[in-house]
N, CA, C, O and CB atoms as a CASP TS submission, in Angstrom:
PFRMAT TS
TARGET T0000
AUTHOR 0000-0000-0000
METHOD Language model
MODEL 1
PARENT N/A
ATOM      1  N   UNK     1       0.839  -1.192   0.000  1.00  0.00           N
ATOM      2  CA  UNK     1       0.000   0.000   0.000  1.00  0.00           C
ATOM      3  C   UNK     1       0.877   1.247   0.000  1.00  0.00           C
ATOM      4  O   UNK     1       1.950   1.046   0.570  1.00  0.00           O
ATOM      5  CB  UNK     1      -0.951   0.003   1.218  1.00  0.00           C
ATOM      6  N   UNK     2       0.743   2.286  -0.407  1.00  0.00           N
ATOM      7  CA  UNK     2       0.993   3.371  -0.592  1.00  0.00           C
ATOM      8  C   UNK     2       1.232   4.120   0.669  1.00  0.00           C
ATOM      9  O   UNK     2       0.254   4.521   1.299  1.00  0.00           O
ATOM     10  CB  UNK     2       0.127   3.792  -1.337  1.00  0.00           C
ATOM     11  N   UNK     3       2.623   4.383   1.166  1.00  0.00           N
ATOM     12  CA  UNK     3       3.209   4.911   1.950  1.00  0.00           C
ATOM     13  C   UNK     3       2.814   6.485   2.449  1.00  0.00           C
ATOM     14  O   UNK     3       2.543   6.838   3.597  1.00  0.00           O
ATOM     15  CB  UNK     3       4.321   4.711   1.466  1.00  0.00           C
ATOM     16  N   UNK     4       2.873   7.385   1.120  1.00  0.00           N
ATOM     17  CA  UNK     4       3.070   8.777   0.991  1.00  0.00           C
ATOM     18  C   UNK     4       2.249   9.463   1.872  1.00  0.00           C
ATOM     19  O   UNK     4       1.066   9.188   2.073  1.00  0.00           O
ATOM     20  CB  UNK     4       2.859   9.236  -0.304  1.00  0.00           C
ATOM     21  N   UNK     5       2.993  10.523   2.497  1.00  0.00           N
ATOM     22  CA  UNK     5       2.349  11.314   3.652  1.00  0.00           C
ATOM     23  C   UNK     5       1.206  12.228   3.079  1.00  0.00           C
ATOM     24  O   UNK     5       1.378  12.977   2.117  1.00  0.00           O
ATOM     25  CB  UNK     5       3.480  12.253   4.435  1.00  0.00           C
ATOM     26  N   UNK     6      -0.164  12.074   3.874  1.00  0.00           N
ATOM     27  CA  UNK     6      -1.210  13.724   3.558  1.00  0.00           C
ATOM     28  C   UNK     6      -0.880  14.459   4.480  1.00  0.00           C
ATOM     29  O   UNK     6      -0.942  14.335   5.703  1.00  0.00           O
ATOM     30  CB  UNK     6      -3.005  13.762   3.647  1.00  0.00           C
ATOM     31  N   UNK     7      -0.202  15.939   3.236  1.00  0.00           N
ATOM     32  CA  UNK     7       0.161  17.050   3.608  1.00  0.00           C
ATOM     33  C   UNK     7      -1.250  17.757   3.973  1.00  0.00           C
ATOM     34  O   UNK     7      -2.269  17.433   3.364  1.00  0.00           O
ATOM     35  CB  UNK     7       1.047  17.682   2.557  1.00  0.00           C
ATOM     36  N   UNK     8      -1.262  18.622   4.876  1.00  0.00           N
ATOM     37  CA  UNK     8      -2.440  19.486   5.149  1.00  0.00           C
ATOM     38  C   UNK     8      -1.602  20.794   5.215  1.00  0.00           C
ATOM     39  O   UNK     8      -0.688  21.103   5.979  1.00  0.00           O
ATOM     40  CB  UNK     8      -3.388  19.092   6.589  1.00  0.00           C
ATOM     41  N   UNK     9      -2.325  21.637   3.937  1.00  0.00           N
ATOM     42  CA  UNK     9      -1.498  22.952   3.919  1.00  0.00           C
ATOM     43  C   UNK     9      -2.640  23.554   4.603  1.00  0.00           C
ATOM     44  O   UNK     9      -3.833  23.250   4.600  1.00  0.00           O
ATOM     45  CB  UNK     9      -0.940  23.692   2.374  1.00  0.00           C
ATOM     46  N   UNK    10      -1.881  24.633   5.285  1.00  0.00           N
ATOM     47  CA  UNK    10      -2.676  25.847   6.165  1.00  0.00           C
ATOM     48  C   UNK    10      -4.158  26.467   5.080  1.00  0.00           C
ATOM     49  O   UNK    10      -4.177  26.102   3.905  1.00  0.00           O
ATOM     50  CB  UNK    10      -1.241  27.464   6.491  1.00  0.00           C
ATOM     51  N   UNK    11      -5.084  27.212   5.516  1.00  0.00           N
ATOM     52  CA  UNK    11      -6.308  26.894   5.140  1.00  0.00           C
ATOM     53  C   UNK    11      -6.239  28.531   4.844  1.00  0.00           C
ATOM     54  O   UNK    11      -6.004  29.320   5.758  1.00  0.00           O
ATOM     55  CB  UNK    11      -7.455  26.055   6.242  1.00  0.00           C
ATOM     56  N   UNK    12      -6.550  29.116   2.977  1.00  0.00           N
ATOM     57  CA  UNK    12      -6.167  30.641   2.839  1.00  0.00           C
ATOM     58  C   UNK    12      -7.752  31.100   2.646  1.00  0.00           C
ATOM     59  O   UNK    12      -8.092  31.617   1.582  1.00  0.00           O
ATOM     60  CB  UNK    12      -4.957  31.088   1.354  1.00  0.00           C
ATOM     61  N   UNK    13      -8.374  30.963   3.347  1.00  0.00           N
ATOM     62  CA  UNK    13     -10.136  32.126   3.666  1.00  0.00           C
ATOM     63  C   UNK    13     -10.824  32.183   2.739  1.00  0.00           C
ATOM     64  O   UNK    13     -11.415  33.110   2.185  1.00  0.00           O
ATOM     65  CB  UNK    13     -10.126  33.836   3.942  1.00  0.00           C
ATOM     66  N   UNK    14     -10.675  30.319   2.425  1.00  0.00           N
ATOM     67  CA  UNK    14     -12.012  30.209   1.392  1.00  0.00           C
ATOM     68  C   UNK    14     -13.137  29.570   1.964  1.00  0.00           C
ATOM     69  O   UNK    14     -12.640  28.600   2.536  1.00  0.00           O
ATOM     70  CB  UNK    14     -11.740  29.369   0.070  1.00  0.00           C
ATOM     71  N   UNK    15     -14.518  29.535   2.172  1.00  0.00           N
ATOM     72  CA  UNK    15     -15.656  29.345   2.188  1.00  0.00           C
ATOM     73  C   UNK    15     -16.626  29.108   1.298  1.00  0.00           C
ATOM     74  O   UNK    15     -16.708  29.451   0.118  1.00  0.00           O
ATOM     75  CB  UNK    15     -15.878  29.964   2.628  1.00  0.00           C
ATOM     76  N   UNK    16     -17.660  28.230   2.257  1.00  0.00           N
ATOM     77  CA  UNK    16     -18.761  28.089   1.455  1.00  0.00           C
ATOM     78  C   UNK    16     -18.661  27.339  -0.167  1.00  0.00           C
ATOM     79  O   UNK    16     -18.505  28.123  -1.104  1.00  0.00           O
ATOM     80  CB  UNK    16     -19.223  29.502   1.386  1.00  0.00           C
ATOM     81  N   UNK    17     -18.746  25.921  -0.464  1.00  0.00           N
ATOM     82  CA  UNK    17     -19.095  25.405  -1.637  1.00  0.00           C
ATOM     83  C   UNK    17     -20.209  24.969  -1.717  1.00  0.00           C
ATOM     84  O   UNK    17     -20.684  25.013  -0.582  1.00  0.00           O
ATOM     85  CB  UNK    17     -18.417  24.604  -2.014  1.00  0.00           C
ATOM     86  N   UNK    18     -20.940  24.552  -2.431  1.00  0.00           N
ATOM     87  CA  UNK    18     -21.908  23.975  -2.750  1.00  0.00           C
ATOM     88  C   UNK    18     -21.619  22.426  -3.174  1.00  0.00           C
ATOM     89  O   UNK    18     -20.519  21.917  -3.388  1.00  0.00           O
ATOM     90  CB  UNK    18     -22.469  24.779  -3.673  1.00  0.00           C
ATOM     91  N   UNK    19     -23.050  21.749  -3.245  1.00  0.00           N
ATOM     92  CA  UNK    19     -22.466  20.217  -3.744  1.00  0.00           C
ATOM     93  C   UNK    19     -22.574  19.418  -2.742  1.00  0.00           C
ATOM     94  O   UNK    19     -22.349  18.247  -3.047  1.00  0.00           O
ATOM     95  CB  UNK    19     -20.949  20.088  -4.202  1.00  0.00           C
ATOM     96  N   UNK    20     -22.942  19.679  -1.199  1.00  0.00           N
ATOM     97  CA  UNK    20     -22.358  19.003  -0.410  1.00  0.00           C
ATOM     98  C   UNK    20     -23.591  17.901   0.325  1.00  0.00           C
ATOM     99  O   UNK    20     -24.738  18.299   0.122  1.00  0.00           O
ATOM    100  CB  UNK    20     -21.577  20.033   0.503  1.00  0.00           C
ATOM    101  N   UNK    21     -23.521  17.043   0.856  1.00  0.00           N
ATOM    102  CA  UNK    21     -24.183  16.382   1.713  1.00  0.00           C
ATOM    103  C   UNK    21     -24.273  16.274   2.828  1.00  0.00           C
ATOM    104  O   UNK    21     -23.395  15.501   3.212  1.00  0.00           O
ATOM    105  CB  UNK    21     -24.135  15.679   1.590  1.00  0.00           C
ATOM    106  N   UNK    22     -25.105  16.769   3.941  1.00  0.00           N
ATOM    107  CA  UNK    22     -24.404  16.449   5.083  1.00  0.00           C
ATOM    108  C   UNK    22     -25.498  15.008   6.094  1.00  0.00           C
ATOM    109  O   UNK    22     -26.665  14.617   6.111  1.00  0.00           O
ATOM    110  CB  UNK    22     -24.184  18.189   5.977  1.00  0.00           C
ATOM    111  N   UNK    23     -24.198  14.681   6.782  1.00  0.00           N
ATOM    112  CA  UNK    23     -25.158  13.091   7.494  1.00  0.00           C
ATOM    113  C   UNK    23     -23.667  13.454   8.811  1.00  0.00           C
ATOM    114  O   UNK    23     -22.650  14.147   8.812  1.00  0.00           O
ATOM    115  CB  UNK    23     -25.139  10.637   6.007  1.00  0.00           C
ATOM    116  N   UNK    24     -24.396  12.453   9.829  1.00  0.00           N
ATOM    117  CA  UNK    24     -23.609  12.207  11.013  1.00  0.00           C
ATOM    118  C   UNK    24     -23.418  11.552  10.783  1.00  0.00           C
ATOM    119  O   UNK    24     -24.052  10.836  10.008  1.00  0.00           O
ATOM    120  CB  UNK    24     -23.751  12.184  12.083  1.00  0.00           C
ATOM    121  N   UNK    25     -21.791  11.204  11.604  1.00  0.00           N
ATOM    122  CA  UNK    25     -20.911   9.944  11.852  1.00  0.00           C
ATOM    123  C   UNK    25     -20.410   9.882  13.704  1.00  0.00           C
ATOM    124  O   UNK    25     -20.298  10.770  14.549  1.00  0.00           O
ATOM    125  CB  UNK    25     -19.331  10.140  10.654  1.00  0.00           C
ATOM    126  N   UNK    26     -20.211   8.408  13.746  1.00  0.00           N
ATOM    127  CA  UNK    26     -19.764   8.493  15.328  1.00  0.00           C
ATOM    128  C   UNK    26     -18.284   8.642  15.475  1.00  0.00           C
ATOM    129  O   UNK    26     -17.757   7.582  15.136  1.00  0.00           O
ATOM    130  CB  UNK    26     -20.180   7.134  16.182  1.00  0.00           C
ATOM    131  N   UNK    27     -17.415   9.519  15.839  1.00  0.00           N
ATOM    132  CA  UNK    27     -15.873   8.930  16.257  1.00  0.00           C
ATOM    133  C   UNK    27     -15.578   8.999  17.561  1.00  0.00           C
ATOM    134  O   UNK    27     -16.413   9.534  18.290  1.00  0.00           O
ATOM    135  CB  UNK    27     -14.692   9.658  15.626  1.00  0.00           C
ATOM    136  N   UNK    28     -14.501   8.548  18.071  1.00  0.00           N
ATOM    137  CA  UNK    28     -13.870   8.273  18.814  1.00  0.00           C
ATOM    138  C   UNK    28     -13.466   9.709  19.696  1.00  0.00           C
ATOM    139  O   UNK    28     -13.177  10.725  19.065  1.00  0.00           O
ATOM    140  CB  UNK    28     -12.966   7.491  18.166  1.00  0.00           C
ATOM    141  N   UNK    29     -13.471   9.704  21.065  1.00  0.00           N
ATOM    142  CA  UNK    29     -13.177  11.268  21.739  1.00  0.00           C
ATOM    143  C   UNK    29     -11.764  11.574  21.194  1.00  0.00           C
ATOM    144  O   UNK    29     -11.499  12.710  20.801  1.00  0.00           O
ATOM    145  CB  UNK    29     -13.157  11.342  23.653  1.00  0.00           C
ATOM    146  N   UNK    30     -10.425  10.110  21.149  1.00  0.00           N
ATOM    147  CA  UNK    30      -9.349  10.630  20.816  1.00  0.00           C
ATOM    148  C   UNK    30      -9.166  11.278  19.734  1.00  0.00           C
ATOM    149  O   UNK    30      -8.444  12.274  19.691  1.00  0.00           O
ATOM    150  CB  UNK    30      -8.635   9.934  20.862  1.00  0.00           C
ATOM    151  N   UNK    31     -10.049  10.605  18.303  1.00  0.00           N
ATOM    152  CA  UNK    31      -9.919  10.919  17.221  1.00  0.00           C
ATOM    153  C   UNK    31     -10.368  12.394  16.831  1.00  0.00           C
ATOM    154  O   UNK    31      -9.934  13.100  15.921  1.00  0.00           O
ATOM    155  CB  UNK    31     -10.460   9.988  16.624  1.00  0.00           C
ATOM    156  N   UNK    32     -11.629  12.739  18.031  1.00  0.00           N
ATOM    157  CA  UNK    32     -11.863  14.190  17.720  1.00  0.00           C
ATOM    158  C   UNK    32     -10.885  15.565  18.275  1.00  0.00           C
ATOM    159  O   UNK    32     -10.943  16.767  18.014  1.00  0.00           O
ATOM    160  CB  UNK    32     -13.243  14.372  18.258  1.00  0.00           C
ATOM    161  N   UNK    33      -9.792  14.572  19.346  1.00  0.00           N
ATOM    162  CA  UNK    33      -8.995  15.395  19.765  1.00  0.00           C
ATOM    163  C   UNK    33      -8.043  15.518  18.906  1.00  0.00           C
ATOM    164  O   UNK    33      -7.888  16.619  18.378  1.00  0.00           O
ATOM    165  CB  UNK    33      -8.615  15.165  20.867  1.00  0.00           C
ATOM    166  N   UNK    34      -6.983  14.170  18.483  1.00  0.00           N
ATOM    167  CA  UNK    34      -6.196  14.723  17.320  1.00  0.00           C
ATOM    168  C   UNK    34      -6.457  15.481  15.965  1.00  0.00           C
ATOM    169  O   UNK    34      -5.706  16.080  15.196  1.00  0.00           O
ATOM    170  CB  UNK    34      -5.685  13.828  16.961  1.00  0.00           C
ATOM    171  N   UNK    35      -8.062  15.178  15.968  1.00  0.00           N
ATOM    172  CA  UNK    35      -8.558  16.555  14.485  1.00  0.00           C
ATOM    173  C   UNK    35      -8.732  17.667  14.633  1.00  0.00           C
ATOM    174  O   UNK    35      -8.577  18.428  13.677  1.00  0.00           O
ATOM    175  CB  UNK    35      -9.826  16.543  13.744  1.00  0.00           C
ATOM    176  N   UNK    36      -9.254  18.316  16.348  1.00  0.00           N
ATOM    177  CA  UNK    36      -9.029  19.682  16.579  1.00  0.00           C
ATOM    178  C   UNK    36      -7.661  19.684  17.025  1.00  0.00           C
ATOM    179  O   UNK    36      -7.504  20.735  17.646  1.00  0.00           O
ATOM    180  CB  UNK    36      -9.996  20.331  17.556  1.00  0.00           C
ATOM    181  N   UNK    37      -6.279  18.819  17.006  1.00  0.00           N
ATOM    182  CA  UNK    37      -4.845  20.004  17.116  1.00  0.00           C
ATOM    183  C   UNK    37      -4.603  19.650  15.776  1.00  0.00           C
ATOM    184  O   UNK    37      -3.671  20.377  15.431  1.00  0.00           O
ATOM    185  CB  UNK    37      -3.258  19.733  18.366  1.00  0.00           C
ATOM    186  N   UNK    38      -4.899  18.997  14.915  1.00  0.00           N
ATOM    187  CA  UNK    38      -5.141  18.887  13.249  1.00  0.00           C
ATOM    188  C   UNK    38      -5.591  20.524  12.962  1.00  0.00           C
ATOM    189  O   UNK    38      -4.830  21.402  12.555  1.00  0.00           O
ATOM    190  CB  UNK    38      -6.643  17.544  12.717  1.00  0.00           C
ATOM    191  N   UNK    39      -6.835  20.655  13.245  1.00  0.00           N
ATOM    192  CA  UNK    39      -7.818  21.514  12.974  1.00  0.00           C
ATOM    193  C   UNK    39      -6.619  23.565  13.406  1.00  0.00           C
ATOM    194  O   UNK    39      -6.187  24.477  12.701  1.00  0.00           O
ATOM    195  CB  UNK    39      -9.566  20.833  14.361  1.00  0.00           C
ATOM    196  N   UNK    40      -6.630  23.294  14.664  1.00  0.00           N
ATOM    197  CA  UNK    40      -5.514  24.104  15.592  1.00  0.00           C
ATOM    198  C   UNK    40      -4.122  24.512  14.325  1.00  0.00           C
ATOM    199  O   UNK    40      -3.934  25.510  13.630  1.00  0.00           O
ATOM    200  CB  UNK    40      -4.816  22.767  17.195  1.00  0.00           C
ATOM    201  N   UNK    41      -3.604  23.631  14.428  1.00  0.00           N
ATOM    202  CA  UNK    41      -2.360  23.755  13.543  1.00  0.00           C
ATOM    203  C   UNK    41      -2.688  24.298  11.753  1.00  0.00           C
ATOM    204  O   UNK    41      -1.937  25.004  11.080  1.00  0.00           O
ATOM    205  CB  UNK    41      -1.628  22.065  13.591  1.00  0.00           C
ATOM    206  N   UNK    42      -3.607  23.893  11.456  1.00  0.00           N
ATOM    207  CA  UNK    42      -4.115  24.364  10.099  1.00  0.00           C
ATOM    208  C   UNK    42      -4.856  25.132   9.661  1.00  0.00           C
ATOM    209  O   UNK    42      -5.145  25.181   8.465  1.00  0.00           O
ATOM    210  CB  UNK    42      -4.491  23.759   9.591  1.00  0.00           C
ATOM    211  N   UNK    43      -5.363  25.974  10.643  1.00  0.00           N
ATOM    212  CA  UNK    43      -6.906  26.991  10.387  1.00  0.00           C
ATOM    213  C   UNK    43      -7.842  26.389   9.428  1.00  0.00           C
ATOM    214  O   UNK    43      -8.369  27.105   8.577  1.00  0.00           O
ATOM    215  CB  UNK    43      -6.618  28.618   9.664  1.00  0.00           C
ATOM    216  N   UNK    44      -8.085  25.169   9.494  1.00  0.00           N
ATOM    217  CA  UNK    44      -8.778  24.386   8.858  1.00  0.00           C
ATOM    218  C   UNK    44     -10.259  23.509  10.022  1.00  0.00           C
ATOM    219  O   UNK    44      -9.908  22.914  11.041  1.00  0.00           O
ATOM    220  CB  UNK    44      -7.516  23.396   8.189  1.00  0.00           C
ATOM    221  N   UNK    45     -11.520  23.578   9.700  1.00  0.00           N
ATOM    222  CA  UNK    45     -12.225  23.298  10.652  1.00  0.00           C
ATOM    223  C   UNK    45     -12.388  21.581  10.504  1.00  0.00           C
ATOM    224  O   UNK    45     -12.237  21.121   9.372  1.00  0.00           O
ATOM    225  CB  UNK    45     -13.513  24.218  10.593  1.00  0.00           C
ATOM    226  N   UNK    46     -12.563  21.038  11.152  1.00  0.00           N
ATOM    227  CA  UNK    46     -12.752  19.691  11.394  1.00  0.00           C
ATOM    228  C   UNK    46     -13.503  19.174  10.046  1.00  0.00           C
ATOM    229  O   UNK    46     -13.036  18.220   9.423  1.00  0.00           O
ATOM    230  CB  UNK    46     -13.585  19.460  12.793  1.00  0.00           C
ATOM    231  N   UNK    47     -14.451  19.709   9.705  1.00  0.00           N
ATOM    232  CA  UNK    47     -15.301  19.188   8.550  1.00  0.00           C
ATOM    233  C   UNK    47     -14.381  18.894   7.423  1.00  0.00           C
ATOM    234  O   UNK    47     -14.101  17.865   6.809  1.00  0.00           O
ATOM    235  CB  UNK    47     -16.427  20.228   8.077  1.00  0.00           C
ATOM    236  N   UNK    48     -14.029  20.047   7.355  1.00  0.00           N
ATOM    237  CA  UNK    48     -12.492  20.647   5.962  1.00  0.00           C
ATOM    238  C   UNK    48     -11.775  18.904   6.105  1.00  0.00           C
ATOM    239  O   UNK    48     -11.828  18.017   5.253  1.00  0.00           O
ATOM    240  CB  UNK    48     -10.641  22.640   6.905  1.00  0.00           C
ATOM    241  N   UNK    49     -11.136  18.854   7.474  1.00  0.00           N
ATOM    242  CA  UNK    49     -10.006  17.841   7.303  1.00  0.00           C
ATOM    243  C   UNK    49     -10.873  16.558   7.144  1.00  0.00           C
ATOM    244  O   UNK    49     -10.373  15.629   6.508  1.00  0.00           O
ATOM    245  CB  UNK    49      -8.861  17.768   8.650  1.00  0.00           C
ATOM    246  N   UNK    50     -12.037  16.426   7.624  1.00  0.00           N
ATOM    247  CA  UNK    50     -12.385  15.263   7.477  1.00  0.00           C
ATOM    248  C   UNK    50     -12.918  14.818   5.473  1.00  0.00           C
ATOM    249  O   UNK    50     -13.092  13.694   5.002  1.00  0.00           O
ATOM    250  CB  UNK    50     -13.614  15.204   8.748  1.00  0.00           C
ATOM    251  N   UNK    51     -13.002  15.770   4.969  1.00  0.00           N
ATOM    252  CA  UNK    51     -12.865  15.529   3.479  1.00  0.00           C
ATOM    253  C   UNK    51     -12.113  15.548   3.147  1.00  0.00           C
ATOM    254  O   UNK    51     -12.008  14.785   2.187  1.00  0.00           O
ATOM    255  CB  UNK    51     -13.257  16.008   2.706  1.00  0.00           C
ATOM    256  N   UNK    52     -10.696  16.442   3.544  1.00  0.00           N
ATOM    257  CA  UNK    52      -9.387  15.759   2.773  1.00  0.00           C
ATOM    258  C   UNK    52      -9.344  14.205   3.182  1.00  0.00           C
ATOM    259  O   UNK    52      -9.061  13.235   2.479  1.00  0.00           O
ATOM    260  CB  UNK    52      -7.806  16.541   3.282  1.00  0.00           C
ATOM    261  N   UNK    53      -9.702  14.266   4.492  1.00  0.00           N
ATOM    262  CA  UNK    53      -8.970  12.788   4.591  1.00  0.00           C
ATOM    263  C   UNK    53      -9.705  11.502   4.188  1.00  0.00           C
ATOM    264  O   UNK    53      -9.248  10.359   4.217  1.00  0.00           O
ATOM    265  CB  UNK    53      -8.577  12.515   6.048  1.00  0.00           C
ATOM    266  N   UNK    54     -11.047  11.935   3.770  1.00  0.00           N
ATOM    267  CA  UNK    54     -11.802  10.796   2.958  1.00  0.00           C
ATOM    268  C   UNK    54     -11.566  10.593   1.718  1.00  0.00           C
ATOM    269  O   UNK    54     -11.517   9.524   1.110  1.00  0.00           O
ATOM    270  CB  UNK    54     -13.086  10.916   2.921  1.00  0.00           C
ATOM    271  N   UNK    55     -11.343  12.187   1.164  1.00  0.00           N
ATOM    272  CA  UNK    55     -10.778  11.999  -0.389  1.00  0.00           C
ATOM    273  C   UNK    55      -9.606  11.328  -0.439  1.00  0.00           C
ATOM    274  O   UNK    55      -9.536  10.422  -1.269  1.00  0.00           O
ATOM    275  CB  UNK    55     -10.489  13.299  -1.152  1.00  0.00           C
ATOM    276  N   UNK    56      -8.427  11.606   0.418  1.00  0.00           N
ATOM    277  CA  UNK    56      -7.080  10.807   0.217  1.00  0.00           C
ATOM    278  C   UNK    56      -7.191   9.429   0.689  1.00  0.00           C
ATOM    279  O   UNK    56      -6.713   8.519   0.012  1.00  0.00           O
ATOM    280  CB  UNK    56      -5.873  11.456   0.981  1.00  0.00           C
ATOM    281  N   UNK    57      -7.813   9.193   1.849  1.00  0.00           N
ATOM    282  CA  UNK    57      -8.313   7.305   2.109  1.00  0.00           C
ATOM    283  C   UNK    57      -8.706   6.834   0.432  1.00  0.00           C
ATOM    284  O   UNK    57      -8.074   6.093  -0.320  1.00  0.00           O
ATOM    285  CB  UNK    57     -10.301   7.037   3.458  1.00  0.00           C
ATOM    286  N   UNK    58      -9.936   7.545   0.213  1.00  0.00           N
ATOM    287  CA  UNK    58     -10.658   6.983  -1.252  1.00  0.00           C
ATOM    288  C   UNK    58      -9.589   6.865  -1.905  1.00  0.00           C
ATOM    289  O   UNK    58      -9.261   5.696  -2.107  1.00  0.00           O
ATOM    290  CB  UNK    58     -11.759   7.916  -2.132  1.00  0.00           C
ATOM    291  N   UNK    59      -8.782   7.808  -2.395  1.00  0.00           N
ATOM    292  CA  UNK    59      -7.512   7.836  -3.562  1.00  0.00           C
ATOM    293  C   UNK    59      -6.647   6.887  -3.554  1.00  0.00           C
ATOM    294  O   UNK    59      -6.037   6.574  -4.576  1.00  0.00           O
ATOM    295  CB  UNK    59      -6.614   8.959  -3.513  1.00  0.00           C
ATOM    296  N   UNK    60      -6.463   6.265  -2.338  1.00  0.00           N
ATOM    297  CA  UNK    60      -5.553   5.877  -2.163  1.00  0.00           C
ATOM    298  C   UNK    60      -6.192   3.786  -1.657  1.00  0.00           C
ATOM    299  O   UNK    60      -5.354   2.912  -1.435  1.00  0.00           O
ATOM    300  CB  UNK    60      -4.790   7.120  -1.084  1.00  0.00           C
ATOM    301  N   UNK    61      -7.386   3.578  -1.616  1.00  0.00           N
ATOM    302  CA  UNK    61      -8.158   2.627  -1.357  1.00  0.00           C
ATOM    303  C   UNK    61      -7.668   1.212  -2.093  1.00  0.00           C
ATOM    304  O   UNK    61      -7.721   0.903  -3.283  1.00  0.00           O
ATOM    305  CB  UNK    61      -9.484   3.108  -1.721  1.00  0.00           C
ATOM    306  N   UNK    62      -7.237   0.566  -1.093  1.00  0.00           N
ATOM    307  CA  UNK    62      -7.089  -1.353  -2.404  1.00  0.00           C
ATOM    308  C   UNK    62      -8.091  -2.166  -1.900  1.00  0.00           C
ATOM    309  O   UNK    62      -8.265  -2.498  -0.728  1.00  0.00           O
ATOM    310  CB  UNK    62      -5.280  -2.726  -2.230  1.00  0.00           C
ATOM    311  N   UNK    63      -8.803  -2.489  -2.985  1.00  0.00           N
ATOM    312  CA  UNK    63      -9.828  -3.818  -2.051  1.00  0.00           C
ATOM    313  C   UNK    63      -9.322  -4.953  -2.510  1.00  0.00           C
ATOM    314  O   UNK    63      -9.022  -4.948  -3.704  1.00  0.00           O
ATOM    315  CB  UNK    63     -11.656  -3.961  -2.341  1.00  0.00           C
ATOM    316  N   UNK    64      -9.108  -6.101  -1.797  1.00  0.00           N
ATOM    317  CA  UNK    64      -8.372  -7.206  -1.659  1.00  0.00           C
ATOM    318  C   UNK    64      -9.802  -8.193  -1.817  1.00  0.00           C
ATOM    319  O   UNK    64     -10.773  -8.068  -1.072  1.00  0.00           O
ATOM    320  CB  UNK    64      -7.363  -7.253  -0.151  1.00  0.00           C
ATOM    321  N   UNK    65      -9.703  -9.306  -3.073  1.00  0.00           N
ATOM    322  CA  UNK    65     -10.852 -10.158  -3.213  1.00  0.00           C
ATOM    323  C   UNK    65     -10.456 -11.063  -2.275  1.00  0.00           C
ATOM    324  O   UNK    65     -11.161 -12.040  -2.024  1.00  0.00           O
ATOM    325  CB  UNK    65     -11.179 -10.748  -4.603  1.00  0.00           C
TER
END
């Protein structure tokens, strides 16, 4: 599987797209803590990182038969 690090560049004061869906998910208290010093370090809000990081999971996805 594919090694390569997701970079999260700092977040330059764009808002608001369209297109979007929204639904709840359950995580983990730790997991919401490492996404707000994620979130902290990037001026990026939790939502933001949680679509990079679905788009790069997806991108990066092997399904094994």
């Amino acid at each position: 599987m594919d090694k390569t690090p997701l970079i999260i560049k700092k977040r330059k004061n764009l808002k608001g797209e369209d297109g979007h869906k929204t639904f709840s998910v359950r995580i983990k208290d730790e997991t919401v803590v490492n996404l707000d010093s994620i979130a902290t370090q990037t001026g990026r809000t939790r939502n933001e990182l949680v679509n990079i990081f679905l788009d790069y999971a997806i991108a990066h996805c092997e399904i094994e038969e």
